[in-house]
C-alpha positions as CSV (number, residue, x, y, z in Angstrom):
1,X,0.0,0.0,0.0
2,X,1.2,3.6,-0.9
3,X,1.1,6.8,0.5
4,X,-1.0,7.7,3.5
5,X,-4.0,6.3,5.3
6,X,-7.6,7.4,6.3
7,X,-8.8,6.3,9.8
8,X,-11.7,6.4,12.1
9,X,-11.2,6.7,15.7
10,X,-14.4,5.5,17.3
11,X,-14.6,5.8,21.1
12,X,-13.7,9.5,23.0
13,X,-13.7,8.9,26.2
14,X,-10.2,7.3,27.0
15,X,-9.8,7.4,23.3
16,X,-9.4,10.7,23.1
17,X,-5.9,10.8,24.2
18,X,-5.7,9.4,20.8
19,X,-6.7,11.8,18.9
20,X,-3.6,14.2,18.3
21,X,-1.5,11.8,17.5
22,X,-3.7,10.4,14.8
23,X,-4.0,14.1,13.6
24,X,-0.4,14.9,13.8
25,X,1.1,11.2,12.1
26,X,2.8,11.9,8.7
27,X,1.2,9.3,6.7
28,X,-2.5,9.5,7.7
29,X,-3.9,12.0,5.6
30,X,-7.5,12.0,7.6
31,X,-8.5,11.1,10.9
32,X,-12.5,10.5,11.3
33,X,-14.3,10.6,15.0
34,X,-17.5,8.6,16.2
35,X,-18.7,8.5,19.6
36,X,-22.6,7.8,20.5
37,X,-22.6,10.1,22.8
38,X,-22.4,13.6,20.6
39,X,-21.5,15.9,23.2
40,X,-18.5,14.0,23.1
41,X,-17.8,13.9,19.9
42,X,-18.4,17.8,19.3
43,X,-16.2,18.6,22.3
44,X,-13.3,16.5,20.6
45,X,-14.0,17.7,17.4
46,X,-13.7,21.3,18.7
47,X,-11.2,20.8,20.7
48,X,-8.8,19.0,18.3
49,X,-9.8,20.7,15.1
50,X,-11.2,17.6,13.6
51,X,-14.1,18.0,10.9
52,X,-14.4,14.6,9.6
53,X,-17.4,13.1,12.1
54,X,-19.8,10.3,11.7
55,X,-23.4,9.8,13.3
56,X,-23.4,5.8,13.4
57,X,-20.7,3.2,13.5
58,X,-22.8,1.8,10.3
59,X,-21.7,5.3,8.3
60,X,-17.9,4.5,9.6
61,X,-18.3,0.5,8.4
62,X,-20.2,2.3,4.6
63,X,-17.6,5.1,3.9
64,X,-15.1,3.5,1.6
65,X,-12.8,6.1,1.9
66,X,-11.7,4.7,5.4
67,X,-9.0,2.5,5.6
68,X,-8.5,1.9,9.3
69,X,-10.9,2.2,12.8
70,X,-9.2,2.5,16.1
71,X,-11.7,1.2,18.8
72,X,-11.6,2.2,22.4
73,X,-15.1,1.2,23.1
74,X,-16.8,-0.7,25.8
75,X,-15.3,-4.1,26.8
76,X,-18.5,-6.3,25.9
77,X,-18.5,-4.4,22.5
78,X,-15.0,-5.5,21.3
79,X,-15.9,-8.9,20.0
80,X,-18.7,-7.6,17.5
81,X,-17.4,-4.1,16.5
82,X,-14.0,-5.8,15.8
83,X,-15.5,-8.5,13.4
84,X,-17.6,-5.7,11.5
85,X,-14.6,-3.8,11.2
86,X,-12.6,-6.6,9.5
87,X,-15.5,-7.3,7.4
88,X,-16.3,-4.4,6.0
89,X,-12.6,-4.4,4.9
90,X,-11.0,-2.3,6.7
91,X,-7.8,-3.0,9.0
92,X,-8.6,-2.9,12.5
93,X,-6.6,-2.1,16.0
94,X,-8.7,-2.6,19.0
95,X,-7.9,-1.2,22.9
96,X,-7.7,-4.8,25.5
97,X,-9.3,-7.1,26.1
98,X,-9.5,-8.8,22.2
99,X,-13.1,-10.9,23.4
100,X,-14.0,-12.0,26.9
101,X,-15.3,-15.2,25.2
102,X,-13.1,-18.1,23.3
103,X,-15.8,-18.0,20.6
104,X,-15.3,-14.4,20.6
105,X,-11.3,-14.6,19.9
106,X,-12.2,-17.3,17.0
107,X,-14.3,-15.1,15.5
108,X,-12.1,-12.5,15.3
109,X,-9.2,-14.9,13.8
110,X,-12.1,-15.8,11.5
111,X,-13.0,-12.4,10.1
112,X,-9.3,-11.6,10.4
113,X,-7.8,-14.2,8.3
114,X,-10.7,-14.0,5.5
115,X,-10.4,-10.2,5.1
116,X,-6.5,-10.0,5.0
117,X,-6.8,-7.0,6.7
118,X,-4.5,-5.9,10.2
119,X,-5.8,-7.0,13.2
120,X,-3.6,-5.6,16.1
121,X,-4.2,-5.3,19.9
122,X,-2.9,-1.9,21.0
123,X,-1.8,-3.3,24.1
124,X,0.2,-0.2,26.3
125,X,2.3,-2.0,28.6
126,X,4.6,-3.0,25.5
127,X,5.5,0.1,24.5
128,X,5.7,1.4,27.6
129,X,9.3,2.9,28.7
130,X,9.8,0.6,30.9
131,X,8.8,-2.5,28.7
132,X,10.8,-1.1,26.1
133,X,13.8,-0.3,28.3
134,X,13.8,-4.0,29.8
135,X,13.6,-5.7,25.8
136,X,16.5,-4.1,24.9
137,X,18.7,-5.2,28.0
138,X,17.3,-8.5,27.4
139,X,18.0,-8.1,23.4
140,X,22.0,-7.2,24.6
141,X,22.4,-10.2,27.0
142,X,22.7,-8.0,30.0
143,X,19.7,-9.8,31.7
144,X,21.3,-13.5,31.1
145,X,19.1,-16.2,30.9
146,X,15.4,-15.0,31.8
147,X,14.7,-17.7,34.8
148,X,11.3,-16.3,35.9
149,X,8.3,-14.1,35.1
150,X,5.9,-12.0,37.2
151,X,3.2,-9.9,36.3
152,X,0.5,-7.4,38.2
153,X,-2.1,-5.0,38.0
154,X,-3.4,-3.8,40.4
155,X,-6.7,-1.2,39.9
156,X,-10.0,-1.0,42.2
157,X,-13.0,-0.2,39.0
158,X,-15.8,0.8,41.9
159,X,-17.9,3.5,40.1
160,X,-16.6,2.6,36.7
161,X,-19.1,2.1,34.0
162,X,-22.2,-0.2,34.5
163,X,-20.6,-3.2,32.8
164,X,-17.2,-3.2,34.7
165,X,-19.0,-4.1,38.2
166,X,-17.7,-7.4,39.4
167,X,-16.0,-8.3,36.1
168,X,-13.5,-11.3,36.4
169,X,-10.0,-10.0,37.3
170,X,-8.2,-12.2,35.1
171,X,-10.7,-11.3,32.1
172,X,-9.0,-7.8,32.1
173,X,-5.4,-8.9,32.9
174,X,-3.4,-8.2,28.9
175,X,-1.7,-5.7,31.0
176,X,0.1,-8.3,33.5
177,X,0.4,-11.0,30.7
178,X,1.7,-9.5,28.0
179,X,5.0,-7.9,28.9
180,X,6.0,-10.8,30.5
181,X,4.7,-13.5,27.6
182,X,6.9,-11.3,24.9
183,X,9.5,-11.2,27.4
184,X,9.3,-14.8,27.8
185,X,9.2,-15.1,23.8
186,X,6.9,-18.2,23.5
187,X,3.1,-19.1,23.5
188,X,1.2,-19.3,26.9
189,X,0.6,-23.0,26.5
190,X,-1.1,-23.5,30.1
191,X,-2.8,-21.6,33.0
192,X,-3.9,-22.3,36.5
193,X,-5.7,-20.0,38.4
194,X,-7.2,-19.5,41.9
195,X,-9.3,-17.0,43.1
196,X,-9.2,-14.8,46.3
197,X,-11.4,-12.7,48.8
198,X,-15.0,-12.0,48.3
199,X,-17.2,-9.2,47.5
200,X,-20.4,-7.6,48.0
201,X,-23.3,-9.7,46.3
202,X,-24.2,-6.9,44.4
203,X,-21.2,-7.0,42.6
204,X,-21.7,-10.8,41.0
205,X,-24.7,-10.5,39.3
206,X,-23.3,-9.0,35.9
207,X,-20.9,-11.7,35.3
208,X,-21.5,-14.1,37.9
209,X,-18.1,-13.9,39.6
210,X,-17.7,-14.1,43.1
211,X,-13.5,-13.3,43.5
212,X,-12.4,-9.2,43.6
213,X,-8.7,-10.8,43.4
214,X,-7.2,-13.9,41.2
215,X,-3.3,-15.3,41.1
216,X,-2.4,-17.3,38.2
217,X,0.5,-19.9,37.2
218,X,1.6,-19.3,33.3
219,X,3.3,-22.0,31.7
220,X,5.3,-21.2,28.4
221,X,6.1,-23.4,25.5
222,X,9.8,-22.7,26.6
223,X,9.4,-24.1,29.6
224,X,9.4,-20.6,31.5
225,X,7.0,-20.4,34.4
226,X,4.9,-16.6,34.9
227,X,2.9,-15.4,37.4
228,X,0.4,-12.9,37.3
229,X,-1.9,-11.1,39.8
230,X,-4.6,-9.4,39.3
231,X,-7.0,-7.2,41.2
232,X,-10.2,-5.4,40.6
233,X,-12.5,-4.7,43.7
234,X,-12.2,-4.4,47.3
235,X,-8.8,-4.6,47.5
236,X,-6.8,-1.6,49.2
237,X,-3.8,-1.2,47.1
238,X,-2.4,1.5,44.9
239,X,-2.9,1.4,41.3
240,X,0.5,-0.6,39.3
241,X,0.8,-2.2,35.9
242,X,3.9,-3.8,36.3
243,X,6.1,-6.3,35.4
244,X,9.4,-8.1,36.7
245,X,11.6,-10.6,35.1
246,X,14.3,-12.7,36.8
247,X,17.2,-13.0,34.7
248,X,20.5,-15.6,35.2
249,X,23.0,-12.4,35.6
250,X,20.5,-9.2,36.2
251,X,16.7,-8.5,37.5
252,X,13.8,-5.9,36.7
253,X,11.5,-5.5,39.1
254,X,9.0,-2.7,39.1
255,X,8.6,0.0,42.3
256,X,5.8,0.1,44.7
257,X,3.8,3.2,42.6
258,X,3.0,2.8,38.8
259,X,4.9,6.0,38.8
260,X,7.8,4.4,40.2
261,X,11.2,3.5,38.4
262,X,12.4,-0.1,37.7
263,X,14.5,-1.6,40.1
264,X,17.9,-3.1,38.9
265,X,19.3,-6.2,40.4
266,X,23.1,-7.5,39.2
267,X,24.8,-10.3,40.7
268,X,28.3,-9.4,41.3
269,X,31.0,-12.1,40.5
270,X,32.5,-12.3,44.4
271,X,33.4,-15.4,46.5
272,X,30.1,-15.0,48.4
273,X,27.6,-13.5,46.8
274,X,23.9,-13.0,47.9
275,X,23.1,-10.7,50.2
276,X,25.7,-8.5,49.0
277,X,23.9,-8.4,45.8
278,X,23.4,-4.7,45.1
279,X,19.8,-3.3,43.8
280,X,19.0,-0.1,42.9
281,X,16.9,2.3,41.1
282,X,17.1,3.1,37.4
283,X,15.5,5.4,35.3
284,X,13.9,4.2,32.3
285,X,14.7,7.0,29.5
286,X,12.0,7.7,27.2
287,X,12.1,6.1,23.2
288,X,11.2,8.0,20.7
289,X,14.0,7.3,17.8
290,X,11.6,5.1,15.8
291,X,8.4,7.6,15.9
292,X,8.2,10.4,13.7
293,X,9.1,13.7,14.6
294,X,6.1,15.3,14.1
295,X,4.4,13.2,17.0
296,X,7.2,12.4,19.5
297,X,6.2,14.8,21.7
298,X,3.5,12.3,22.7
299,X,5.6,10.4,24.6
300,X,5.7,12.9,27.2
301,X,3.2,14.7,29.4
302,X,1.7,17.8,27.8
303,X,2.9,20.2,30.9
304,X,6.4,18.6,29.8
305,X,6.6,19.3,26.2
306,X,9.0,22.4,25.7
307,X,8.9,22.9,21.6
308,X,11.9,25.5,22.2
309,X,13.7,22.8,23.9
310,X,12.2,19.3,22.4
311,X,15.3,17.0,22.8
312,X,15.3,18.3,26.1
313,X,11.8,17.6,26.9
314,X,12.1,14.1,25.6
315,X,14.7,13.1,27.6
316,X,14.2,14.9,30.8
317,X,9.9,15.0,30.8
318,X,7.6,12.6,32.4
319,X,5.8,9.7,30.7
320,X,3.0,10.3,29.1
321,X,-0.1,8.2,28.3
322,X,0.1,4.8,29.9
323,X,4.3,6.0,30.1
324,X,4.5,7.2,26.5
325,X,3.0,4.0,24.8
326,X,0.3,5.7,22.9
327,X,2.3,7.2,20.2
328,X,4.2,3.8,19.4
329,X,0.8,2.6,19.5
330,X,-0.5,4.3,16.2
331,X,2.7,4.4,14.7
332,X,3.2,0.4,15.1
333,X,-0.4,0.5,12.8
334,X,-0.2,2.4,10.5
335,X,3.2,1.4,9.5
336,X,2.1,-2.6,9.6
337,X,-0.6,-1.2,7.3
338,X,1.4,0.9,4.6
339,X,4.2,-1.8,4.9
340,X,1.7,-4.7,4.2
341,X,3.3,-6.6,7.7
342,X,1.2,-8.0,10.2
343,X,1.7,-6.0,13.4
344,X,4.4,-6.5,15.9
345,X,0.8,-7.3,18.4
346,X,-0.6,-9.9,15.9
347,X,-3.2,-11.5,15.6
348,X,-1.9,-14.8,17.4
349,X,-0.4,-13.2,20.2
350,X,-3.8,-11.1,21.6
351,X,-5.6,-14.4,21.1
352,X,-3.2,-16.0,23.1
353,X,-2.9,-13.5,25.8
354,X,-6.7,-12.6,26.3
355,X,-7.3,-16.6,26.2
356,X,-5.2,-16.9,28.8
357,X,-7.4,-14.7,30.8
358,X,-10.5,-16.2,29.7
359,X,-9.1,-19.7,30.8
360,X,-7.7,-18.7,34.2
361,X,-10.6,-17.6,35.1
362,X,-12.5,-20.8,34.5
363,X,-9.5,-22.4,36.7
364,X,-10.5,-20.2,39.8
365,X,-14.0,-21.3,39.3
366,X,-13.0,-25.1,39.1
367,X,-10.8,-24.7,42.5
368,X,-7.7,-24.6,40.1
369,X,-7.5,-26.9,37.4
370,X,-5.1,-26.5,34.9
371,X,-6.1,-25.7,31.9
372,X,-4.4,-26.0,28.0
373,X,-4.5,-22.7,26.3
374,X,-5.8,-23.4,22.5
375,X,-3.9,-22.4,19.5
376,X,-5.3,-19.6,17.3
């Protein structure tokens, strides 16, 4: 495919953060907006300079013009906007989870795999700075051998939208999984789950579940072993996406705060070694050499962005979105798009990781039992 893209963003309420960097990327020549709520949608519109709007989702699916539709809609939405998307023959990226169902997932691959068009999970956590700080040491060998994985996320959703009450924890858990399973570098092949606590019966009656807290066992077709927690109710901790990984000559492990810097483990070559072992803080620089100039500026807060000074305010600003993930986000589509490349988050790899939810959960129900984790 040549030259630049036209794209829908549907969904302005998180998605809205978005917006600007779909406006500013080089090679998209449009950017189109649909909420349902229209308030919304005129106050982006406005407040971005946007003039391409639709009414439905049906007129975003009709216009052949479009080429691409972000989603950052509702989590019980994803399944059937996704496969609508595809079919209508347009490329698709879609904000976590991929489906909350297996069926769901398999449709997706379906629609995906007849259409030929780009399916790709715009997970955050792997482009994070962290994430992307962490790859690199383990693409130089300064980690060693990866021995162990761990993943968390830790978020309490009371007085969130109607249909997050009492959802599964592990149904909303791409953010623990996926750093560590590309970390890992091999399928999820099998899960066991157990769940924790209780909450208020109000809370199950949406989806049935009775645990605000569930700990899962990750077996990868390497033989590496994960771990991932994850909490969504009633549980008095501060918010943290994070991930640590256990490596043969050096550790990451995240800090306490989501804000918090990784924490850098070496083992020193001494005659005893152990509790000598020293551990400290490092900063995790931002990365913005592979994204355009025009929207690197994304990867930092807006209070941090100096245009007088931008190389400055890239290296010395704080994260921003999700710890300057979004831009890397867009520009990983569209390029997979105009480059005719599946996405570096494919196709198989959100099946696998939002199975793996899906299926841990149904091991906390059964009191543990492990589970195989299908291929896609």
């Amino acid at each position: 495919m040549n030259g630049k893209i036209t794209a829908v963003l549907c969904g302005l309420g998180f998605g809205s953060a978005f917006v600007p960097i779909w406006r500013d990327h080089p090679d998209v020549k449009t950017i189109g907006l649909y909420d349902s709520d229209q308030e919304k949608l005129r106050q982006a519109a406005e407040k971005y300079g946007i003039t391409r709007l639709y009414g439905s989702f049906e007129e975003v699916l009709r216009d052949e013009d479009v080429d691409a539709v972000h989603l950052v809609t509702p989590i019980p939405a994803h399944e059937e906007m996704t496969v609508r998307v595809l079919r209508s023959g347009k490329h698709c990226a879609c904000t976590v989870p991929m489906s909350v169902t297996l069926e769901g997932i398999r449709e997706i691959v379906r629609a995906q795999r007849e259409s030929g068009k780009n399916y790709m999970l715009m997970e955050t956590t792997l482009y994070t700075r962290q994430y992307l700080n962490a790859a690199e040491m383990k693409r130089r060998g300064e980690l060693g051998r990866v021995q162990l994985l761990r993943g968390c996320h830790y978020q309490d959703m009371e007085n969130w939208p109607e249909y997050w009450r009492g959802l599964p924890p592990m149904y909303y858990a791409t953010h623990a999984m996926s750093p560590i399973a590309a970390l890992a570098g091999a399928r999820i092949e099998k899960v066991v789950c157990f769940g924790s606590g209780t909450m208020r019966p109000e809370l199950r009656c949406r989806w049935g579940n009775p645990f605000p807290a569930e700990s899962a066992l990750l077996r990868f077709e390497n033989g590496l072993t994960g771990e991932v927690t994850r909490t969504l109710f009633e549980t008095a901790r501060t918010y943290l996406e994070g991930f640590y990984v256990y490596g043969s000559k050096a550790s990451l492990e995240w800090g306490f705060r989501d804000s918090d810097d990784l924490i850098l483990t070496r083992l020193e070559e001494t005659e005893h070694r152990g509790w000598d072992t020293p551990a400290k803080p490092v900063r995790s620089p931002a990365v913005f050499e592979n994204l355009p100039p025009e929207i690197r500026r994304y990867t930092v807060a807006a209070g941090e962005w100096d245009a007088t000074q931008p190389e400055k305010s890239l290296r010395d600003g704080a994260a921003g979105g999700h710890h300057g993930s979004h831009p890397h986000l867009v520009h990983e589509f569209v390029r997979s798009i105009l480059e005719e490349r599946a996405p570096a988050i494919h196709m198989e790899f959100a099946a696998n990781v939002s199975a793996a939810g899906i299926l841990a959960h149904a091991s906390a129900l059964s009191g543990g039992r492990e589970i195989d984790i299908p291929e896609f």
